[in-house]
N, CA, C and O atoms as CSV, one atom per row, in Angstrom:
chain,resi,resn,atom,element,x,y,z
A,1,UNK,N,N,172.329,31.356,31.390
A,1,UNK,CA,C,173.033,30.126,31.115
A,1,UNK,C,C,173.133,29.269,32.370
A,1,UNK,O,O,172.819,28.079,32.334
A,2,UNK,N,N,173.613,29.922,33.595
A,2,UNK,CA,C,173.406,28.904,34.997
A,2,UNK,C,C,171.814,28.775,34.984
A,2,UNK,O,O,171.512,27.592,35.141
A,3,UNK,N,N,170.855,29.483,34.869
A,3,UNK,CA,C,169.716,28.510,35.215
A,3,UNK,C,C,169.546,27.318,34.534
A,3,UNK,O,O,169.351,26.336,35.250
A,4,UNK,N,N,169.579,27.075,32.810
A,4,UNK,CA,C,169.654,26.192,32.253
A,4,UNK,C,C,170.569,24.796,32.755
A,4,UNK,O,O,170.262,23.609,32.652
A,5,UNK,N,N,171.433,25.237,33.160
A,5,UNK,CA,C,173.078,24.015,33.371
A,5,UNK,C,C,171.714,23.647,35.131
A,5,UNK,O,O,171.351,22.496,35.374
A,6,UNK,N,N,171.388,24.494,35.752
A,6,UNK,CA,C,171.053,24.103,37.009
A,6,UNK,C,C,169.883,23.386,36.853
A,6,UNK,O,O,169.864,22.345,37.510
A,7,UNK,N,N,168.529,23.705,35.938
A,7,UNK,CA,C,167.737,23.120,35.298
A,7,UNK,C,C,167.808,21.735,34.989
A,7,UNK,O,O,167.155,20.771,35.388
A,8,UNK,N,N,168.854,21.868,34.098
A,8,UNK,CA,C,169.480,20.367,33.316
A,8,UNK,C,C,169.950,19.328,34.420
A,8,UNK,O,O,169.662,18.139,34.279
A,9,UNK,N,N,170.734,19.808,35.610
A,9,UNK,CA,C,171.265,19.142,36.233
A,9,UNK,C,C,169.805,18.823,37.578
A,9,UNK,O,O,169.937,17.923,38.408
A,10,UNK,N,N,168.960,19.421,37.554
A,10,UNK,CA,C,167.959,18.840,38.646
A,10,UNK,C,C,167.267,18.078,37.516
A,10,UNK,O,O,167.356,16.970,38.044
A,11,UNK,N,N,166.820,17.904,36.684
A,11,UNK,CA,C,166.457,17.296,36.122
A,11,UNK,C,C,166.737,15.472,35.939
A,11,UNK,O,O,165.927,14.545,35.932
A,12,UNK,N,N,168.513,15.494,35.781
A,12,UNK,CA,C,169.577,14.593,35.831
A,12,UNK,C,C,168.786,13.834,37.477
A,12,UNK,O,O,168.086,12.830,37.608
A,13,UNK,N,N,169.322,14.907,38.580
A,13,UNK,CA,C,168.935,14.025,39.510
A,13,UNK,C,C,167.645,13.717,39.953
A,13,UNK,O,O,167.531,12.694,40.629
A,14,UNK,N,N,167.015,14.141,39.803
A,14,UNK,CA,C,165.303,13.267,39.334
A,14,UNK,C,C,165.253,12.280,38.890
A,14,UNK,O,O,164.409,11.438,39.195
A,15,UNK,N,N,166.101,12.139,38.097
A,15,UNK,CA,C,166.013,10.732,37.006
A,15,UNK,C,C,166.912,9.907,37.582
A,15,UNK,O,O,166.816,8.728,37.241
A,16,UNK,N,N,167.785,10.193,38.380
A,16,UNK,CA,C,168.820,9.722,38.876
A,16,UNK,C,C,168.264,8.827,40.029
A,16,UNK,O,O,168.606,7.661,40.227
A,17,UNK,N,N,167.223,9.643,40.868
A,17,UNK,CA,C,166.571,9.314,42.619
A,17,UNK,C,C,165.434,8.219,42.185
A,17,UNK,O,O,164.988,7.337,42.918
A,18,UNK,N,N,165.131,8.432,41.061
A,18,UNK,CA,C,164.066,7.230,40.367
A,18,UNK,C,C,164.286,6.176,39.783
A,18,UNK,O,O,163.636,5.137,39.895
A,19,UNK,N,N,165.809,6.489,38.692
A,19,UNK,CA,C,166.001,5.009,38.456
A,19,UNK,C,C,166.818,4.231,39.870
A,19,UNK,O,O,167.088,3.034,39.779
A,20,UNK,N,N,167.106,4.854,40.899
A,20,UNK,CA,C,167.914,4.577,41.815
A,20,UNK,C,C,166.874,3.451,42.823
A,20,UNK,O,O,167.284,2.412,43.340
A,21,UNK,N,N,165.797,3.866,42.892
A,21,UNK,CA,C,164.561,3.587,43.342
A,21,UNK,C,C,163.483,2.194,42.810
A,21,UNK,O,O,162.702,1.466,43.424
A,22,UNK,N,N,163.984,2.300,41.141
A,22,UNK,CA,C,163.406,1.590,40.495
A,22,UNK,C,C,164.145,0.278,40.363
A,22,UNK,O,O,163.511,-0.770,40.243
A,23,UNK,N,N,165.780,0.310,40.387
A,23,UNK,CA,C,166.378,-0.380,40.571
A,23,UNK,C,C,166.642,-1.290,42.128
A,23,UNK,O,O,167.066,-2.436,42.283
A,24,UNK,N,N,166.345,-0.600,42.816
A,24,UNK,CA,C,166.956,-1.601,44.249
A,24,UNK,C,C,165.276,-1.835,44.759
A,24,UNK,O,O,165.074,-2.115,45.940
A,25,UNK,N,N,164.066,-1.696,43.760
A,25,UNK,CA,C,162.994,-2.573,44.221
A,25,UNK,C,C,162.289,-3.603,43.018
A,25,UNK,O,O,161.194,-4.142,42.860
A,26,UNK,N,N,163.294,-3.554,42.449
A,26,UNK,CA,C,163.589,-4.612,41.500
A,26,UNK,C,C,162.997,-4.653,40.017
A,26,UNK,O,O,163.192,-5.421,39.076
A,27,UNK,N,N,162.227,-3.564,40.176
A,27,UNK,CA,C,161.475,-2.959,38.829
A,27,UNK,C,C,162.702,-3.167,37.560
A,27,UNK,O,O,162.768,-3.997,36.654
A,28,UNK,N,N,163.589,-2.054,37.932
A,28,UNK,CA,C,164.734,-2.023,36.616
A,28,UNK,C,C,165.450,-2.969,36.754
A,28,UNK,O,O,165.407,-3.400,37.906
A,29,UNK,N,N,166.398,-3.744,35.807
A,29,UNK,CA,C,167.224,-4.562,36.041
A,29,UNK,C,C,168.440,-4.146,36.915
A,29,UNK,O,O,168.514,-2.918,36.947
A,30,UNK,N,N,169.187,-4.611,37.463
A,30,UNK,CA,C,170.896,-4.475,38.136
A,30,UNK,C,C,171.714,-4.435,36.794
A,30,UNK,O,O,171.506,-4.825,35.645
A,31,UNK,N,N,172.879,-3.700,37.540
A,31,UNK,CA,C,173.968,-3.959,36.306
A,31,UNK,C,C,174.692,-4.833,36.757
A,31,UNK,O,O,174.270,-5.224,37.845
A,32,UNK,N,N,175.720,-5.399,36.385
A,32,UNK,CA,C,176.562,-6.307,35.801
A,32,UNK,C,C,177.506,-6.510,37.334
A,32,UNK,O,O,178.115,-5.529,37.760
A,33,UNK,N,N,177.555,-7.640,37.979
A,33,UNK,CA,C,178.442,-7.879,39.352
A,33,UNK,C,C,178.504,-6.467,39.914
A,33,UNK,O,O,177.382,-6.188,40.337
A,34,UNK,N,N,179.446,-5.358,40.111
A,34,UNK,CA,C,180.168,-4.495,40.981
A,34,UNK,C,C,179.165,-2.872,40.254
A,34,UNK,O,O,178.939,-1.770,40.753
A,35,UNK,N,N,178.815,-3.472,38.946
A,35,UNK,CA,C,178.942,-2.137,37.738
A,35,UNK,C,C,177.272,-1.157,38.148
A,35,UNK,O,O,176.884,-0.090,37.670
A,36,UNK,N,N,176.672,-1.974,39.094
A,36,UNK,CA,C,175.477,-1.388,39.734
A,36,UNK,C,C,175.344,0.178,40.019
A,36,UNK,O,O,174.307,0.698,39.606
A,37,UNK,N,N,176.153,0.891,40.594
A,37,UNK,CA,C,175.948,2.172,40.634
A,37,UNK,C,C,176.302,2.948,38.795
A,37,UNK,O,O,175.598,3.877,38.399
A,38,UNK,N,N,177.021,2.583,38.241
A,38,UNK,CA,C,177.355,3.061,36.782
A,38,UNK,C,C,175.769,2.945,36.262
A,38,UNK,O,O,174.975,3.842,35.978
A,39,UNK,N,N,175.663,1.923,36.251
A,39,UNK,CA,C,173.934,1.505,35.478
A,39,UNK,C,C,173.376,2.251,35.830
A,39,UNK,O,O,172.962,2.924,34.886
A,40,UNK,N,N,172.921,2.757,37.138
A,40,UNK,CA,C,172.421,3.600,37.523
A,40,UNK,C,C,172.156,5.228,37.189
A,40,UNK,O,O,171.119,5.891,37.221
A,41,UNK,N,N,173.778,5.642,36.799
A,41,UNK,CA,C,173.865,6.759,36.530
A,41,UNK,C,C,174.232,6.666,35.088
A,41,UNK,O,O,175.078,7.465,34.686
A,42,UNK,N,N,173.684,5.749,34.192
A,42,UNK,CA,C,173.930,5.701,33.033
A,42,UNK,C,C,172.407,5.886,32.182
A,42,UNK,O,O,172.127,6.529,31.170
A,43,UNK,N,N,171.588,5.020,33.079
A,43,UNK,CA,C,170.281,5.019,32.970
A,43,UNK,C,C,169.464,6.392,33.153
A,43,UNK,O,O,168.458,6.791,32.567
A,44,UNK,N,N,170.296,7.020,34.239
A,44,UNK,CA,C,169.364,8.399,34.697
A,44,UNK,C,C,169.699,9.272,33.303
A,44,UNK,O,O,168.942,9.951,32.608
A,45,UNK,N,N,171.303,8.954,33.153
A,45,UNK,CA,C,171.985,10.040,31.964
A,45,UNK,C,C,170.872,9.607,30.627
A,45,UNK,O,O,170.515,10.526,29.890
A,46,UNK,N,N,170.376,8.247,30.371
A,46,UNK,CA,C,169.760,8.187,29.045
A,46,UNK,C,C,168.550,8.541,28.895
A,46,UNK,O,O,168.002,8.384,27.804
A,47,UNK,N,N,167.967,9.028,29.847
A,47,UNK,CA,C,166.780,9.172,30.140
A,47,UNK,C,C,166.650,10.600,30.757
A,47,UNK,O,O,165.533,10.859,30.308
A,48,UNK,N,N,166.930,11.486,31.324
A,48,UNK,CA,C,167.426,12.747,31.348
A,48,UNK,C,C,167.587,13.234,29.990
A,48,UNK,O,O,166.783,14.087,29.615
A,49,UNK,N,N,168.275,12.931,29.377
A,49,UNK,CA,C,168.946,13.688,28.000
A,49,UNK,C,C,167.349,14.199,27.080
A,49,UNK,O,O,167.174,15.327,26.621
A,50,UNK,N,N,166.494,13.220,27.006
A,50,UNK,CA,C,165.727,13.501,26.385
A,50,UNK,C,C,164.312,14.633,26.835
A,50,UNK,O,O,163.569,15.360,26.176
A,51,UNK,N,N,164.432,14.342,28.108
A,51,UNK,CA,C,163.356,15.107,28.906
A,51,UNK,C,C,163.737,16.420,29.167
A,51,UNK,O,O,162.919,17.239,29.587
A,52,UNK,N,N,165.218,16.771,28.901
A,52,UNK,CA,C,165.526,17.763,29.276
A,52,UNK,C,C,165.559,18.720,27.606
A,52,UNK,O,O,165.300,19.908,27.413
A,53,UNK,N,N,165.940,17.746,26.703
A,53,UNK,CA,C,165.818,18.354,25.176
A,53,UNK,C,C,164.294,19.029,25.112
A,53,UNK,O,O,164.176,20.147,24.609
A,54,UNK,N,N,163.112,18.312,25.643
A,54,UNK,CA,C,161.756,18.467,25.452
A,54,UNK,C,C,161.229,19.959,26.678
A,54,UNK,O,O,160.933,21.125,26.417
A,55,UNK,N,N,161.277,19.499,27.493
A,55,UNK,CA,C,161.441,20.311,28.466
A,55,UNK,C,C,162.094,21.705,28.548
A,55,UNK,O,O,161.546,22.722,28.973
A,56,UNK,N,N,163.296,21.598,28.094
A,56,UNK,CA,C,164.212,23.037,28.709
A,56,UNK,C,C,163.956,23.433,26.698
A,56,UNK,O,O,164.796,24.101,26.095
A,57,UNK,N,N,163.371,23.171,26.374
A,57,UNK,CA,C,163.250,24.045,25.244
A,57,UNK,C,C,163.417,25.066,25.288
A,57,UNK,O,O,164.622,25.321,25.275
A,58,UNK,N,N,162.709,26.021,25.347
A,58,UNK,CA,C,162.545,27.866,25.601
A,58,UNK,C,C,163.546,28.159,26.753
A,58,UNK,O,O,163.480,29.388,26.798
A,59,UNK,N,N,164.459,27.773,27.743
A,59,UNK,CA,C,165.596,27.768,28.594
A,59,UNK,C,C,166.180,27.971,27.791
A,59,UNK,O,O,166.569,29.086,27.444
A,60,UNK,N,N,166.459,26.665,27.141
A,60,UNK,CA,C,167.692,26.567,26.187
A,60,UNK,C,C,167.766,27.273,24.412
A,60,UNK,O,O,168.588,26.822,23.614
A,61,UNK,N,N,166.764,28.423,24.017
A,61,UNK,CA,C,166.690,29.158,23.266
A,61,UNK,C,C,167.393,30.348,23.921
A,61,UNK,O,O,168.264,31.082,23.454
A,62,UNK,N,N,166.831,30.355,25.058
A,62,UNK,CA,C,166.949,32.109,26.052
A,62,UNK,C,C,168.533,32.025,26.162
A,62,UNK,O,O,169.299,32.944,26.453
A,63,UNK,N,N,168.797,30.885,25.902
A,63,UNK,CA,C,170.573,31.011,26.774
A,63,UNK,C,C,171.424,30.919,25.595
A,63,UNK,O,O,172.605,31.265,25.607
A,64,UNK,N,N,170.876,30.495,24.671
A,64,UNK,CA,C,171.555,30.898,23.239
A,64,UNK,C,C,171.640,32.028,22.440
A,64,UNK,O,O,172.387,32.182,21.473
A,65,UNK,N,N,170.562,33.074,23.048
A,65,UNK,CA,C,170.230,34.359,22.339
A,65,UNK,C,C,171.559,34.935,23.175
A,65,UNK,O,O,172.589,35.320,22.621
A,66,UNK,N,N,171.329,34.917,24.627
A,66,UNK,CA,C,172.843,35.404,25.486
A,66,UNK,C,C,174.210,35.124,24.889
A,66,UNK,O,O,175.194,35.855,25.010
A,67,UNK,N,N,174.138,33.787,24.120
A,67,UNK,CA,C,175.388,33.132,24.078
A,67,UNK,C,C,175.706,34.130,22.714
A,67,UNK,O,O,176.842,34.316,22.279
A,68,UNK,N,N,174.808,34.564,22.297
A,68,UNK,CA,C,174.843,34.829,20.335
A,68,UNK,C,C,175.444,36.801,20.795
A,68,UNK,O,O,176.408,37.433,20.362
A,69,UNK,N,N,174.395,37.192,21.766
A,69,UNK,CA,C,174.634,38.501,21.945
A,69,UNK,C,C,176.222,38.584,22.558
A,69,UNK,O,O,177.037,39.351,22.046
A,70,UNK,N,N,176.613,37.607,23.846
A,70,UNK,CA,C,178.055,38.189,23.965
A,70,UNK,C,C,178.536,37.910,23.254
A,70,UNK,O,O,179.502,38.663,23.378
A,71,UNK,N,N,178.804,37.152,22.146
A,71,UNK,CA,C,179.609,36.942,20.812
A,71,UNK,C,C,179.601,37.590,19.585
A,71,UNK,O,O,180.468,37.470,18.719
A,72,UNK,N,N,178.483,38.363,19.521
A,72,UNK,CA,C,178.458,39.425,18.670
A,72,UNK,C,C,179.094,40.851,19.472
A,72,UNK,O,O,180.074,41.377,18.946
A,73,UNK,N,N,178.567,41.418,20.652
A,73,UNK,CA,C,179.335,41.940,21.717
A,73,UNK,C,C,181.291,42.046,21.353
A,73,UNK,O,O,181.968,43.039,21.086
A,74,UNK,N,N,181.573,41.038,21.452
A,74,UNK,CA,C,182.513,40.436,21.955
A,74,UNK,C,C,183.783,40.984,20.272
A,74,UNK,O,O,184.898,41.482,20.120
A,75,UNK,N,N,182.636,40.457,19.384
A,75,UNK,CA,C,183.116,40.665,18.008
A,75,UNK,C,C,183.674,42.250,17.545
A,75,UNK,O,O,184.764,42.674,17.160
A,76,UNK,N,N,182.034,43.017,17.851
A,76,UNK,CA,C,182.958,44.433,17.719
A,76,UNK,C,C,183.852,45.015,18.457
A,76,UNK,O,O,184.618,45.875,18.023
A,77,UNK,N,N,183.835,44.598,19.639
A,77,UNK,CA,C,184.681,44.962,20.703
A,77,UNK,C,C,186.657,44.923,19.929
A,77,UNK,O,O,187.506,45.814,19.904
A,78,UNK,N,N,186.696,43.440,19.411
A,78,UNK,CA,C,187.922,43.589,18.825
A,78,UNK,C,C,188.151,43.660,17.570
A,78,UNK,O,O,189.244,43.377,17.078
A,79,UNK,N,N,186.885,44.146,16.745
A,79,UNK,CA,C,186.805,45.265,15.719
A,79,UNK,C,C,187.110,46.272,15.777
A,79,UNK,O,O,187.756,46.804,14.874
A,80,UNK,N,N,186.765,46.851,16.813
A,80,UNK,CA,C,186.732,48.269,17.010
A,80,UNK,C,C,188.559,47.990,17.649
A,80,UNK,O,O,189.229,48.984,17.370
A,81,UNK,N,N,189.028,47.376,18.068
A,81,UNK,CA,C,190.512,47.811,18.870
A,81,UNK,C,C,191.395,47.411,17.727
A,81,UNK,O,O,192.620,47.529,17.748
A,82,UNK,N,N,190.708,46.940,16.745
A,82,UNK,CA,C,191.700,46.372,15.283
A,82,UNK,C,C,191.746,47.270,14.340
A,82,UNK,O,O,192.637,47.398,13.500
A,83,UNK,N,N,190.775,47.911,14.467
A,83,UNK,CA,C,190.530,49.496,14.164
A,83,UNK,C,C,191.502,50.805,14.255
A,83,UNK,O,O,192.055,51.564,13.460
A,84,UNK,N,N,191.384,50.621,15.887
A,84,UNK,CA,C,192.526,52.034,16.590
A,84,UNK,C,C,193.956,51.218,16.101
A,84,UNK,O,O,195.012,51.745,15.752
A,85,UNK,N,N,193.791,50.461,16.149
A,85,UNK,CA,C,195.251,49.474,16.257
A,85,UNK,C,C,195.988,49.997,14.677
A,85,UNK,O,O,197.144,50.396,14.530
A,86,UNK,N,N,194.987,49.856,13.666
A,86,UNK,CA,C,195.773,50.452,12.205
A,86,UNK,C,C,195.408,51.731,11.926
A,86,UNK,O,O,196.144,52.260,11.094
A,87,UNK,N,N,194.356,52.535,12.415
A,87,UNK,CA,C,194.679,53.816,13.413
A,87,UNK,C,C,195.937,54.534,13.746
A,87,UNK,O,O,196.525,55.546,13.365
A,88,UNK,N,N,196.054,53.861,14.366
A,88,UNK,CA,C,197.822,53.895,15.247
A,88,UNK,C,C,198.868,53.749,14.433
A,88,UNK,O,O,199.646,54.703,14.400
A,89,UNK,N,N,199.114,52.783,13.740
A,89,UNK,CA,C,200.261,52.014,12.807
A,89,UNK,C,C,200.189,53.242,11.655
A,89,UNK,O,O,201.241,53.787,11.321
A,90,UNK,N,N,198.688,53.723,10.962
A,90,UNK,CA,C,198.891,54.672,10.180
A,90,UNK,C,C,199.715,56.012,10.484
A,90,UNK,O,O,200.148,56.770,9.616
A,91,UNK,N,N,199.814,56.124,11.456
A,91,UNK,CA,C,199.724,57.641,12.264
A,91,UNK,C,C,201.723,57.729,12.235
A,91,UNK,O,O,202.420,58.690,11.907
A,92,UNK,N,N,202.131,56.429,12.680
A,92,UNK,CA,C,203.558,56.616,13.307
A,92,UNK,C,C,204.346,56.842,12.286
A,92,UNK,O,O,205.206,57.721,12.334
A,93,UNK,N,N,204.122,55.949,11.049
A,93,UNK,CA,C,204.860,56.700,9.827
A,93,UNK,C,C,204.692,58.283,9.228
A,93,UNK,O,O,205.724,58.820,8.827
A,94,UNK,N,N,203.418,59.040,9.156
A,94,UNK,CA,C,202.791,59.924,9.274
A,94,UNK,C,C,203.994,60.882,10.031
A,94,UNK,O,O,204.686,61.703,9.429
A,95,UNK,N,N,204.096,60.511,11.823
A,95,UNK,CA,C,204.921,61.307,12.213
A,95,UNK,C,C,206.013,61.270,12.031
A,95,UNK,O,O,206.594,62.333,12.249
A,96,UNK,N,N,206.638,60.410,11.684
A,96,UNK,CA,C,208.364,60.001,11.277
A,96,UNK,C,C,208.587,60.977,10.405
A,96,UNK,O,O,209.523,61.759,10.574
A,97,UNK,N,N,207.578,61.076,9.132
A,97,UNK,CA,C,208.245,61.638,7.535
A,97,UNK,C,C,208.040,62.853,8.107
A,97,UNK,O,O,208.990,63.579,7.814
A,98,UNK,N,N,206.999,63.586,8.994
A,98,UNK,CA,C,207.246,65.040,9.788
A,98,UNK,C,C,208.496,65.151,10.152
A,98,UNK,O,O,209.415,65.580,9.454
A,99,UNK,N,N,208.563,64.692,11.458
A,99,UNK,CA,C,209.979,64.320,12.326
A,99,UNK,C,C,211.170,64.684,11.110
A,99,UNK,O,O,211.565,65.850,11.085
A,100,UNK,N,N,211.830,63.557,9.955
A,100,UNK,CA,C,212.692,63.705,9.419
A,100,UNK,C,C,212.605,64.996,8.449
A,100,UNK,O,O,213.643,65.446,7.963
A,101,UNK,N,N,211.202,65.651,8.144
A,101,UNK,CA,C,210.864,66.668,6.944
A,101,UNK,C,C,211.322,67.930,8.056
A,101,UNK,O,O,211.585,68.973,7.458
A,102,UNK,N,N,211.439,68.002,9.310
A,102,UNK,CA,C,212.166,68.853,10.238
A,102,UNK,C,C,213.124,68.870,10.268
A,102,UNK,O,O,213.718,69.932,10.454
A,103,UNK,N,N,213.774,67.688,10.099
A,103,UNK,CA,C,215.804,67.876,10.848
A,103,UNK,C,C,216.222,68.040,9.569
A,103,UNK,O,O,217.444,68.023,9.418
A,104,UNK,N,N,215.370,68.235,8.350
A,104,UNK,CA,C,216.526,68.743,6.949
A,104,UNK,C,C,216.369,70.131,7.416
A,104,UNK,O,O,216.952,71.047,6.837
């Protein structure tokens, strides 16, 4: 999952160092009076998003199979303790009606 997020994010700034590039040699347009750096990183963000959908394909399968396994993982884990848990709860009445089937 960090290679993907680290993937995604060099990717971002690639797109970021180019429209940055493309913009202050006059290729891309400027944004709006002050709003110049936003444009910038708005442009890299719209343009990133897609290269990285195309691109990190098979990344972003591999990190979902992880995401699916600790969550299935994760699932029996408090299956299994929901388990001992009425396990347990069965057991204490169990010993009580002993307990009191003694002190008659």
């Amino acid at each position: 999952m960090l290679r993907y997020t680290l993937m995604r994010l060099g990717i971002f700034v690639g797109c970021l160092v180019v429209v940055w590039g493309l913009v202050h040699a006059g290729v891309a347009p400027r944004g709006l009076g002050d709003s110049n750096g936003m444009w910038i990183v708005m442009l890299a963000l719209v343009i990133s998003a897609p290269i990285s959908f195309v691109v990190l394909r098979k990344e972003r399968d591999r990190a979902s199979v992880q995401i699916v396994q600790r969550v299935d993982r994760v699932k029996s884990n408090l299956e299994a303790n929901r388990s001992q848990e009425d396990d347990a709860a069965d057991e204490v009445p169990q010993a009580q009606a002993q307990a009191q089937g003694h002190a008659s």
